[in-house]
DSSP file (Angstrom, degrees, kcal/mol; ACC not computed):
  #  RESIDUE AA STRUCTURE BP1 BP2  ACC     N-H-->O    O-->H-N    N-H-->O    O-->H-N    TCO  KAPPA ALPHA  PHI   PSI    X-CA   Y-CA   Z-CA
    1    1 A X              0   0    0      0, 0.0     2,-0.4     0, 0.0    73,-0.1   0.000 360.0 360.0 360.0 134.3   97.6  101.7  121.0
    2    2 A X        -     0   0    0     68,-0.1     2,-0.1     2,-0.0    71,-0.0  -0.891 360.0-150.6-100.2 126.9   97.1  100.6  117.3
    3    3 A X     >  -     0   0    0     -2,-0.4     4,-0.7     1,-0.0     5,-0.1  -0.193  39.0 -88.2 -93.9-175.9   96.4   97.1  116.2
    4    4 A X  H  > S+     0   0    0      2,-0.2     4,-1.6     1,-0.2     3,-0.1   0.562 123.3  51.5 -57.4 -32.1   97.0   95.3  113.5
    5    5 A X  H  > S+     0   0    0      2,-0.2     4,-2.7     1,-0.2     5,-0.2   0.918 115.7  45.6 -46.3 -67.4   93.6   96.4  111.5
    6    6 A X  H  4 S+     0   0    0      1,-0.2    -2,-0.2     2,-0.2     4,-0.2   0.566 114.6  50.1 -84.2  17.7   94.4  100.0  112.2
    7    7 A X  H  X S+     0   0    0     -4,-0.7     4,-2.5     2,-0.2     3,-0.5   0.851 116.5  40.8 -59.3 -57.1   98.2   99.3  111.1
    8    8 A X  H  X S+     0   0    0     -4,-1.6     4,-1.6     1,-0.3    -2,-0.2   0.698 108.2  53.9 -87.1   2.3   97.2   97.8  108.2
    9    9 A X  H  X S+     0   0    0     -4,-2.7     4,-1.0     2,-0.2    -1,-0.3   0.684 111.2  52.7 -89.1 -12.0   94.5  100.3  107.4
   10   10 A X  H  > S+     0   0    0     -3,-0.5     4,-0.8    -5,-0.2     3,-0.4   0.959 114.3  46.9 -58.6 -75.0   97.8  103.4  107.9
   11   11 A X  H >X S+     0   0    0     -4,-2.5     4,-2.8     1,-0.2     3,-1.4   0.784 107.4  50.2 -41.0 -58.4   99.7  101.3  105.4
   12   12 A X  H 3X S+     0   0    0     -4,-1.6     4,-2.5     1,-0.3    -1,-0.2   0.944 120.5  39.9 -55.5 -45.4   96.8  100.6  102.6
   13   13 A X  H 3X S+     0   0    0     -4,-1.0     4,-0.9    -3,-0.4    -1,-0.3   0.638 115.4  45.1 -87.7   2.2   96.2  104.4  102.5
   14   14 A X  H <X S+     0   0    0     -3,-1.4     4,-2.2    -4,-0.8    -2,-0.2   0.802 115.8  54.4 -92.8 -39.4  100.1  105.7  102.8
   15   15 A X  H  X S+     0   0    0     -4,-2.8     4,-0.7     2,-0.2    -2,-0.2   0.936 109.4  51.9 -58.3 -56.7  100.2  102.6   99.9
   16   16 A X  H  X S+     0   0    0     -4,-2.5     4,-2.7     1,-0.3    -1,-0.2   0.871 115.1  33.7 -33.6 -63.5   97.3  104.8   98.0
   17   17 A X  H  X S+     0   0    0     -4,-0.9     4,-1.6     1,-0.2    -1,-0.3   0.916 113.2  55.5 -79.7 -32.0   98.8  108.2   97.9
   18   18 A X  H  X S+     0   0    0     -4,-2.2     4,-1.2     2,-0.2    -1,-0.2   0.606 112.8  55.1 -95.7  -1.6  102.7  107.1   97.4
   19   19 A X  H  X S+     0   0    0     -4,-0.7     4,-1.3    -5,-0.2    -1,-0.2   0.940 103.5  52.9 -59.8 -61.7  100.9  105.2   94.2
   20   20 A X  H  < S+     0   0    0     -4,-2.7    -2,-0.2     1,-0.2     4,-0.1   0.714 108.2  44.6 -33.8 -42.2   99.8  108.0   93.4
   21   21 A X  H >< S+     0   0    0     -4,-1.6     3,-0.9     1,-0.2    -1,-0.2   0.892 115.9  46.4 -80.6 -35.6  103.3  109.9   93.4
   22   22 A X  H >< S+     0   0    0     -4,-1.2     3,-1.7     1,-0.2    -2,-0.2   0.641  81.3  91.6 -91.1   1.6  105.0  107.4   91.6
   23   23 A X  T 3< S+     0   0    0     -4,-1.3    -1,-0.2     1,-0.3    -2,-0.1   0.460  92.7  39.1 -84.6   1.5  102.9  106.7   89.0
   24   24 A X  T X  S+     0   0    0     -3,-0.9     3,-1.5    -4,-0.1    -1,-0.3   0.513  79.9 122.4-115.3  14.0  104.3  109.3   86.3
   25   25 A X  T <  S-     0   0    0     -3,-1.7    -3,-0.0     1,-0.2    -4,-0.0  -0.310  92.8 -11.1 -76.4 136.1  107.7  108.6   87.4
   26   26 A X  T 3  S+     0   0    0     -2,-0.2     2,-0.4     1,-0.2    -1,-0.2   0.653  91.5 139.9  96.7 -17.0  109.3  107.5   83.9
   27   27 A X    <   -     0   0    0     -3,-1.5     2,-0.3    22,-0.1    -1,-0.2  -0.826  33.1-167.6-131.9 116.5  106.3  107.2   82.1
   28   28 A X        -     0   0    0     -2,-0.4    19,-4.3    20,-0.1    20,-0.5  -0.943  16.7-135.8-105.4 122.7  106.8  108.6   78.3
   29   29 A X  B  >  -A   46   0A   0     -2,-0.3     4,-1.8    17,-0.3     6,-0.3  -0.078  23.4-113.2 -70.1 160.6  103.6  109.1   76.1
   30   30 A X  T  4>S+     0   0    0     15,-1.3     5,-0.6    13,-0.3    14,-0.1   0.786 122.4  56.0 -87.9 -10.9  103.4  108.0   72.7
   31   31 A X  T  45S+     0   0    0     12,-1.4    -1,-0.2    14,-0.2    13,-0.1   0.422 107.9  49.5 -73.7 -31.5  103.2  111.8   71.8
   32   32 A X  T  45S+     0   0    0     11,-0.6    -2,-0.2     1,-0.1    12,-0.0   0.851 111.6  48.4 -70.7 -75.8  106.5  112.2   73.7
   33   33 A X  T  <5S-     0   0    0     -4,-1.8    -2,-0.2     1,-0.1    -3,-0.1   0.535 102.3-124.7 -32.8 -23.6  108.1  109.1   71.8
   34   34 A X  T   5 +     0   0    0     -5,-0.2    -3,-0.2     1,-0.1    -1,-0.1   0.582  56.9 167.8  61.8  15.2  107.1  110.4   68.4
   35   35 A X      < -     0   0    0     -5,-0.6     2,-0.4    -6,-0.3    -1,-0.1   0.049  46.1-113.6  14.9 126.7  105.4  106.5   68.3
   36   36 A X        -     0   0    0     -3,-0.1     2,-0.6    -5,-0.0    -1,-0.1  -0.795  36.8-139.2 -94.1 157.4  103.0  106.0   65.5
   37   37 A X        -     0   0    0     -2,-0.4     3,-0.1     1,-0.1     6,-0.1  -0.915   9.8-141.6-126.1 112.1   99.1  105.5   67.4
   38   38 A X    >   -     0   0    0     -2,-0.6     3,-1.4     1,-0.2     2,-0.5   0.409  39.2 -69.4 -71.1-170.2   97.4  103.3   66.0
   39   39 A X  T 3  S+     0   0    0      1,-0.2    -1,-0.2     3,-0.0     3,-0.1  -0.817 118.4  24.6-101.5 136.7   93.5  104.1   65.6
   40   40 A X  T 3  S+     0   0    0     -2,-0.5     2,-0.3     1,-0.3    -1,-0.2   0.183  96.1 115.5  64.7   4.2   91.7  104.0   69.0
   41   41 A X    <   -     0   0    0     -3,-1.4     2,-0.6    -4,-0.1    -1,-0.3  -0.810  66.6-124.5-103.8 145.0   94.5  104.7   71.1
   42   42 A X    >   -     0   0    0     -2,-0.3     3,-3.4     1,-0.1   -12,-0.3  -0.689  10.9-150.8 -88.5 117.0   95.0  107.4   73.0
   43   43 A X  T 3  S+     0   0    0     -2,-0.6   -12,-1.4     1,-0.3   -11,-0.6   0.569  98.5  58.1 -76.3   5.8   98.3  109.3   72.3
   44   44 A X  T 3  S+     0   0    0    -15,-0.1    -1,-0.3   -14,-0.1     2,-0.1   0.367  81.9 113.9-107.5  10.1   98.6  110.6   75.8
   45   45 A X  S <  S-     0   0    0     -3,-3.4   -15,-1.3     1,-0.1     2,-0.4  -0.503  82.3-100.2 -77.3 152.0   98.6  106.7   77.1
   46   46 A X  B >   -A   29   0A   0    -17,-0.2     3,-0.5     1,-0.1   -17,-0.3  -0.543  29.2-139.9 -76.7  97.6  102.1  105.6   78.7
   47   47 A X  T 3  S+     0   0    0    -19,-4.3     2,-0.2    -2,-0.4    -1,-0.1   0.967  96.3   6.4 -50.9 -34.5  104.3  103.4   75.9
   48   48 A X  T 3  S-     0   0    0    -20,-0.5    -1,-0.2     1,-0.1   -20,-0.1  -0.614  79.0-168.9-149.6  97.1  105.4  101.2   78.4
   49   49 A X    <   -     0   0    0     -3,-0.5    -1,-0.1    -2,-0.2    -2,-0.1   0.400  18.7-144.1 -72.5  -6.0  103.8  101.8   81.9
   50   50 A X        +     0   0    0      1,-0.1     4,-0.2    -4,-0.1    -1,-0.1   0.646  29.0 168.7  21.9  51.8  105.8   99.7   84.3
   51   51 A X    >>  +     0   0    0      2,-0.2     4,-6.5     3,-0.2     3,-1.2   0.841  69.7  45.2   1.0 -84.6  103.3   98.6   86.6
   52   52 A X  H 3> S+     0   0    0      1,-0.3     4,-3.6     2,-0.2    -1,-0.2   0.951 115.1  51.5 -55.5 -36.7  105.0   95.7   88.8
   53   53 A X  H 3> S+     0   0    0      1,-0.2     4,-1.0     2,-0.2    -1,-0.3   0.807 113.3  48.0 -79.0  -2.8  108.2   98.0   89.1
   54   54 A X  H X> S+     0   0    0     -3,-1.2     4,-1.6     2,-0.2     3,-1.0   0.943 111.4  45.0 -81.7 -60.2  105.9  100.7   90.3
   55   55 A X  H 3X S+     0   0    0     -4,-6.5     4,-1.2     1,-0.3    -2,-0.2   0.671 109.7  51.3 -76.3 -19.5  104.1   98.9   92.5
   56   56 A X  H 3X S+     0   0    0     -4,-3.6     4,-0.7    -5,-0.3    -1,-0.3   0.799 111.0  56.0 -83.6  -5.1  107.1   97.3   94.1
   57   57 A X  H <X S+     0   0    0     -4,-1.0     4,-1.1    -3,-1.0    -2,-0.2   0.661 111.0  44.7 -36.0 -48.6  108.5  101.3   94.3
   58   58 A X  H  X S+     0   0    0     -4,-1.6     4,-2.7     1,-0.2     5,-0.2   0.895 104.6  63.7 -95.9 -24.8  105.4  102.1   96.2
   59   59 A X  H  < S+     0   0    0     -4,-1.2    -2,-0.2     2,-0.2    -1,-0.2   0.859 110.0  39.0 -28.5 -52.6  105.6   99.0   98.5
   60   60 A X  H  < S+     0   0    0     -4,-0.7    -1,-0.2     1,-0.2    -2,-0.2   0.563 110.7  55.6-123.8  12.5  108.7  100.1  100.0
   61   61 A X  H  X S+     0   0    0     -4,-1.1     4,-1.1    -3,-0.2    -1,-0.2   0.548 110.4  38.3 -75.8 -25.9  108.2  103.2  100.2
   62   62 A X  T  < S+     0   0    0     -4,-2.7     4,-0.3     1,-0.2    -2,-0.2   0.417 109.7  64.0 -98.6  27.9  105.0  103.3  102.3
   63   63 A X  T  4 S+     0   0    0     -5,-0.2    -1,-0.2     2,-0.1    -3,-0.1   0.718 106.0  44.6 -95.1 -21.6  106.3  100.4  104.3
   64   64 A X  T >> S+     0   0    0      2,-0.2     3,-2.4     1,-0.1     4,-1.8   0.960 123.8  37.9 -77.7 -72.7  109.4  103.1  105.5
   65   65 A X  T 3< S+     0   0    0     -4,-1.1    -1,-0.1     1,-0.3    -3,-0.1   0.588 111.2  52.4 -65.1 -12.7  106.7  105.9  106.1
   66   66 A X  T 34 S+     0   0    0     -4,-0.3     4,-0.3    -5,-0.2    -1,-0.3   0.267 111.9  55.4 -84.7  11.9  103.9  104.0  107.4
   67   67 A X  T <> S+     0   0    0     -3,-2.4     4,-2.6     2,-0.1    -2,-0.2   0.815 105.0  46.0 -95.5 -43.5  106.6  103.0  109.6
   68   68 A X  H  X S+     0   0    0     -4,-1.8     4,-1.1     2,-0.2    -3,-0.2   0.643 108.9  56.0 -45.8 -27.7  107.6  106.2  110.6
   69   69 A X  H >> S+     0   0    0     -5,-0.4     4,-1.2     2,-0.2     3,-0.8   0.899 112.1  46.2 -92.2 -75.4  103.8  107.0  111.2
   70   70 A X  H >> S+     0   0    0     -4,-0.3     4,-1.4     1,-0.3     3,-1.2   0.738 109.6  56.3 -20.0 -60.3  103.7  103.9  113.7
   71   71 A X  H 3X S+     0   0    0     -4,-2.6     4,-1.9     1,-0.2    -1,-0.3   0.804 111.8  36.2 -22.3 -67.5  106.7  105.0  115.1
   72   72 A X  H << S+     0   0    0     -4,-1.1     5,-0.2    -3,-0.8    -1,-0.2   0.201 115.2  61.2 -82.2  -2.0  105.4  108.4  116.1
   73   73 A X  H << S+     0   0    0     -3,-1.2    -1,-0.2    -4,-1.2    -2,-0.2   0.691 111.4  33.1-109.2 -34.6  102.0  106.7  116.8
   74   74 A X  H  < S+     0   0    0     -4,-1.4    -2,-0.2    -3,-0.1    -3,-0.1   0.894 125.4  46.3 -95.6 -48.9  103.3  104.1  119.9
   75   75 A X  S  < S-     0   0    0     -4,-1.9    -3,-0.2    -5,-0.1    -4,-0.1   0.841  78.0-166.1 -48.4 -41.4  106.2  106.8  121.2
   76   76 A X        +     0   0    0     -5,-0.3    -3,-0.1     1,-0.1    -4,-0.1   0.967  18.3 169.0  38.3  81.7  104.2  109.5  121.2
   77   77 A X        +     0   0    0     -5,-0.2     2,-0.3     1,-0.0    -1,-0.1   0.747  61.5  62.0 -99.0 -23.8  107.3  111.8  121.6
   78   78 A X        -     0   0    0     -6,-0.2     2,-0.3     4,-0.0    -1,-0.0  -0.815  68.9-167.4 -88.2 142.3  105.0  114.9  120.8
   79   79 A X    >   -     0   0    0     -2,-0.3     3,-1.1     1,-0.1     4,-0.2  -0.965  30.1-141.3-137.3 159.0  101.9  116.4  122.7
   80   80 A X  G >  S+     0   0    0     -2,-0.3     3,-2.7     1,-0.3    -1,-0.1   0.723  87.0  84.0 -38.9 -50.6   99.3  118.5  122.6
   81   81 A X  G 3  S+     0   0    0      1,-0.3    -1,-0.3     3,-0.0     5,-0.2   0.876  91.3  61.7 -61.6 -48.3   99.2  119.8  126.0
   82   82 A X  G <  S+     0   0    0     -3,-1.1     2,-0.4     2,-0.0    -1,-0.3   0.782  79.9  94.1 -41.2 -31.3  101.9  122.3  124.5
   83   83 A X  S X  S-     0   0    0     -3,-2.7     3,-1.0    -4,-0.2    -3,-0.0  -0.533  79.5-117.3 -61.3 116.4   99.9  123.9  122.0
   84   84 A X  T 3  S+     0   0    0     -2,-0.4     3,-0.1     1,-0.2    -1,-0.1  -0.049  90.0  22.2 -43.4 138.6   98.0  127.3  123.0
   85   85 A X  T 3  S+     0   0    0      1,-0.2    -1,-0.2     3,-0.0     2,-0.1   0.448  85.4 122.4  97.6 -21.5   94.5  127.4  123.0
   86   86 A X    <   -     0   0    0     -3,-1.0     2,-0.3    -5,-0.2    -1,-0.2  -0.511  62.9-114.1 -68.8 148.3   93.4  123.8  123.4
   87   87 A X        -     0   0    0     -2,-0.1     2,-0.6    -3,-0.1    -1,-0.1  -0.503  28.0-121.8 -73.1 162.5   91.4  122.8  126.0
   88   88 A X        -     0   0    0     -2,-0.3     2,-0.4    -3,-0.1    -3,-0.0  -0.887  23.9-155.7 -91.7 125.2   92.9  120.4  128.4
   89   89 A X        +     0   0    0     -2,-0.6     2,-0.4     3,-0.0    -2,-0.0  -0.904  26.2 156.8-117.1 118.3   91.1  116.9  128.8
   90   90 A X    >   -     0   0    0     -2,-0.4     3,-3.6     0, 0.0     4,-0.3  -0.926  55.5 -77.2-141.1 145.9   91.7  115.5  131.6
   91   91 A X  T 3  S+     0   0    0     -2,-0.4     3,-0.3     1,-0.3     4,-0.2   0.520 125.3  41.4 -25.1 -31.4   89.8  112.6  133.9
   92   92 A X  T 3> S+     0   0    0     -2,-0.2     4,-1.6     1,-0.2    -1,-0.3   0.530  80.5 106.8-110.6  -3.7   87.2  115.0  135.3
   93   93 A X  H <> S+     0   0    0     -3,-3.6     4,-0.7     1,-0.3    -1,-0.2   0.702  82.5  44.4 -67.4 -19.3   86.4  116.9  132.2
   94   94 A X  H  4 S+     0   0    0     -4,-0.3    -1,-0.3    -3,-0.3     6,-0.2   0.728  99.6  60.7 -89.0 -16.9   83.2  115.3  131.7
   95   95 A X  H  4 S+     0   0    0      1,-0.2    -2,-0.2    -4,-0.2    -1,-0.1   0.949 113.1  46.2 -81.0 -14.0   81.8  115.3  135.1
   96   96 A X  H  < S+     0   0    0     -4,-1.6    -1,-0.2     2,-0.0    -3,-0.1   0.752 105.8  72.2 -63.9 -23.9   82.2  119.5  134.6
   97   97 A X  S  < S-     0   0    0     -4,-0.7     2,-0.5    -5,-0.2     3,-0.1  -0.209  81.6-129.8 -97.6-177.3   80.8  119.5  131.4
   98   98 A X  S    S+     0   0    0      1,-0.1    -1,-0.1     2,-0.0    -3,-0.1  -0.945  89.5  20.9-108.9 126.4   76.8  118.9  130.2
   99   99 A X              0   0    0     -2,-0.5    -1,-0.1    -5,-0.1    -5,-0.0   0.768 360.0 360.0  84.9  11.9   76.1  116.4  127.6
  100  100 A X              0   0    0     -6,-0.2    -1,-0.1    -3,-0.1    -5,-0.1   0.568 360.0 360.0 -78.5 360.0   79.3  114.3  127.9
C-alpha cells in the first residue's frame, strides 16, 4: 500500500519530467522573433517564457498521470506471476534459500 510520503514523492517526480516536456511548448527565441538582443543576452533565451502557465500545465497533468500510477498501484490489476522466467516468491522462499 502507498502512503501519503510515497504518493507525494510519485507526484513530485511525474511533476519533474512532465516540466520537463512542456517547457518548450510555445517558447520563441529572440533569434526566432528576429528581436533585436541587446548586449549580454543570449539570443537563444525564450522572449517571453510563460512560467506560471507552464507550471499550472504541468500541475494538471502529472496530477492525471500520477493518478493513473496510483491507480494501477492500489488495484494491482497486473502481475508478475504471468511473466516467463521469474522466480516465484512465495512464503517459504526464504526458509529454501541461504542468506535470506
Amino acid at each position: 500500500m502507498i502512503n501519503i510520503v510515497g504518493g507525494a514523492a510519485i507526484y513530485l517526480i511525474v511533476w519533474a519530467l512532465v516540466l520537463f516536456v512542456v517547457l518548450p511548448w510555445g517558447t520563441h527565441s529572440h533569434a526566432e522573433t528576429g528581436d533585436t538582443v541587446e548586449r549580454g543576452t543570449e539570443p537563444g533565451a525564450p522572449v517571453r517564457p510563460m512560467m506560471w502557465r507552464k507550471a499550472f500545465i504541468t500541475t494538471i497533468i502529472a496530477a492525471v498521470i500520477t493518478t493513473g500510477i496510483m491507480y494501477l498501484l492500489i488495484t494491482r490489476p497486473f502481475t508478475m506471476s504471468g511473466v516467463p522466467g521469474l522466480p516465484t516468491f512465495d512464503a517459504n522462499y526464504c526458509n529454501n534459500q541461504k542468506g535470506c
